[in-house]
C-alpha positions in Angstrom: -9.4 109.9 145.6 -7.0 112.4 146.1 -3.2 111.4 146.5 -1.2 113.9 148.2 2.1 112.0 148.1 3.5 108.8 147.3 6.8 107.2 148.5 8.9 104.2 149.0 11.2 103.5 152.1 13.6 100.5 153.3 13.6 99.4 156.8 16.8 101.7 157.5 14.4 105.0 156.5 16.3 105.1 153.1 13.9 106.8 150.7 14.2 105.2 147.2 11.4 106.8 145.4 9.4 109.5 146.2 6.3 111.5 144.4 4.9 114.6 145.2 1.0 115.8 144.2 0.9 119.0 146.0 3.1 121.8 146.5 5.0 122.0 149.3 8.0 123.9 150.3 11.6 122.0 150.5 11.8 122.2 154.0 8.1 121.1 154.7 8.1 117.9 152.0 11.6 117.1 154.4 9.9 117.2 157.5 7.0 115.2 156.2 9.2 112.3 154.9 10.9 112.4 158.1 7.9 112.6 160.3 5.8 110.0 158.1 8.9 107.8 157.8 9.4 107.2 161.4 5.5 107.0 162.0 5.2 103.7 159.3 8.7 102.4 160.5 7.7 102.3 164.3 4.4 100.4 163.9 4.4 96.8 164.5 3.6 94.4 161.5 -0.1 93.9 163.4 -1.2 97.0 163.5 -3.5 98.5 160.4 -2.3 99.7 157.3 -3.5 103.3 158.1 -3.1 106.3 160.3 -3.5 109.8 160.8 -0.9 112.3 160.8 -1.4 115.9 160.4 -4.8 116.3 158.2 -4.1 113.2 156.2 -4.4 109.7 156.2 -1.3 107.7 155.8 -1.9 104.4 153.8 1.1 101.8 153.5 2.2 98.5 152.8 5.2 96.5 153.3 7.0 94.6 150.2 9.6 92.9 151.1 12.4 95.2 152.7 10.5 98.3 151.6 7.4 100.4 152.7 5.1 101.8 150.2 3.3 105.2 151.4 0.8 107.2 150.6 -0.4 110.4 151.7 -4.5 110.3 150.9 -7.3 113.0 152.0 -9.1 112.3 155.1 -12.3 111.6 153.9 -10.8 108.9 150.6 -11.3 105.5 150.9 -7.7 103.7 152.5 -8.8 100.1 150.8 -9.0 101.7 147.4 -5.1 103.2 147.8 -4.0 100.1 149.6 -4.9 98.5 146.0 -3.4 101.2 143.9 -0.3 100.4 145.8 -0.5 96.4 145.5 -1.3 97.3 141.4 1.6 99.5 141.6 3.7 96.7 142.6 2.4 94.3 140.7 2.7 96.3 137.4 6.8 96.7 138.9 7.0 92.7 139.0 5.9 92.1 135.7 8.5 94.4 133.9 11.5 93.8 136.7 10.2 90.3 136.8 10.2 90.3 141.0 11.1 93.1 141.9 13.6 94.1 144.4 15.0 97.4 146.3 18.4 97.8 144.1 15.8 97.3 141.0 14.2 100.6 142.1 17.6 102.2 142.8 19.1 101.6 139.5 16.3 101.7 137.1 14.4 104.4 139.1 13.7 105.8 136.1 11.2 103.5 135.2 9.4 103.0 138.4 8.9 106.6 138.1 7.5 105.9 134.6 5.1 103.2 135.8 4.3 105.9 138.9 3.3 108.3 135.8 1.5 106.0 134.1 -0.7 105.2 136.8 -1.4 108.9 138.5 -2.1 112.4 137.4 -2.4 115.1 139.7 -3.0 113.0 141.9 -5.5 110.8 140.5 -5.3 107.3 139.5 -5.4 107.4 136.0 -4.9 104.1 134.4 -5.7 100.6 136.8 -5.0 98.4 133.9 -1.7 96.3 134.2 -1.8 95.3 130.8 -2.2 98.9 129.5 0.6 100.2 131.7 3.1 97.3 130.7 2.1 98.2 127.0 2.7 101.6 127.3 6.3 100.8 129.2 7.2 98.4 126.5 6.5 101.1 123.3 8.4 103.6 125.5 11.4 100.9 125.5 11.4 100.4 122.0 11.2 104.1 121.0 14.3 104.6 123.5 16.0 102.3 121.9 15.3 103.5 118.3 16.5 107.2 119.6 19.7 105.6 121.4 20.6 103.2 118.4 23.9 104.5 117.0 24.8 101.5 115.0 21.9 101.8 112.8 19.0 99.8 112.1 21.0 96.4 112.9 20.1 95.8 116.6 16.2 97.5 116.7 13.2 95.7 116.1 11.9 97.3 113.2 8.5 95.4 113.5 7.7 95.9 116.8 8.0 99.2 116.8 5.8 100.1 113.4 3.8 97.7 115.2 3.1 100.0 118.2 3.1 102.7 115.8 0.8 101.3 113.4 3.1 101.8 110.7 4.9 99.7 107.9 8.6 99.1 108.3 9.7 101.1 105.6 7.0 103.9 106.7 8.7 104.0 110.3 12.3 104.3 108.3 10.9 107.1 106.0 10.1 109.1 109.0 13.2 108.7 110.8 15.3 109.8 107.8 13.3 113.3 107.7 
């Protein structure tokens, strides 16, 4: 499966998140939001999932207040992304335990992350919740070790040499280098 894009937009055709997997100029990836936007927005909640629109298929589902798109190949398999976008938000309920639209607005930064996690180049990459939330949750406790300026007071110290399959006074040791 080839993923050409992915993004998120509200029912007002905000766009809260968006991910590119091919090169595009500004102006083009502008009017393809806009175009693919208004396309999604305007179909009635009946209608199928998927659609055509200039050489690719458009795959989306709606969450709440907020569309999930994707921009697929014409000849990949629609079923298969419209499950790569229900894991997707899954894997964003589990760690913004039910997830909203201002979750996404002001910790984008991790639903990029969990984005990341999931697809390379445009390729799904890891389908695993488990795996994903595991690797969110070391990334969390090595930003908080790198943020820490109070000192070892307010970090978990075992979870982290956990994840890193060190000893507690290893994981110091290395720090202090």
């Amino acid at each position: 499966m080839s993923i050409q894009y992915i993004f998120l937009v509200s029912r007002q055709a905000k766009i809260r998140l968006v991910k590119w997997y091919i090169t595009l100029g500004t102006k083009e990836k502008a009017k393809v939001l806009k175009e693919v936007s208004q396309l999604v927005l305007a179909r009635k909640p009946k209608q199928c999932n998927f659609v055509e629109h200039q050489g690719t298929k458009v795959v989306y589902r709606k969450y709440a207040s907020l569309f999930f798109v994707a921009g697929i190949d014409l000849d990949d398999n629609e079923l298969l992304m419209l499950e790569v976008i229900h894991r997707y938000v899954e894997v964003l309920d589990r760690l913004f335990h039910n997830v909203c639209e201002l979750d996404l607005i002001f910790q984008f930064q991790k639903a990029y992350f969990v984005l990341d996690e999931m697809i390379m180049a445009g390729e799904l990459q890891e389908s695993s919740k488990k795996t994903v939330l595991k690797v969110i949750a070391q990334q969390d406790e090595t930003e908080a070790v790198e943020s820490s300026e109070r000192g070892w007071g307010d970090i978990n110290l075992e979870g982290v040499a956990r994840t890193a399959m060190l000893t507690v006074q290893e994981l110091k040791q290395s720090f202090a280098r």
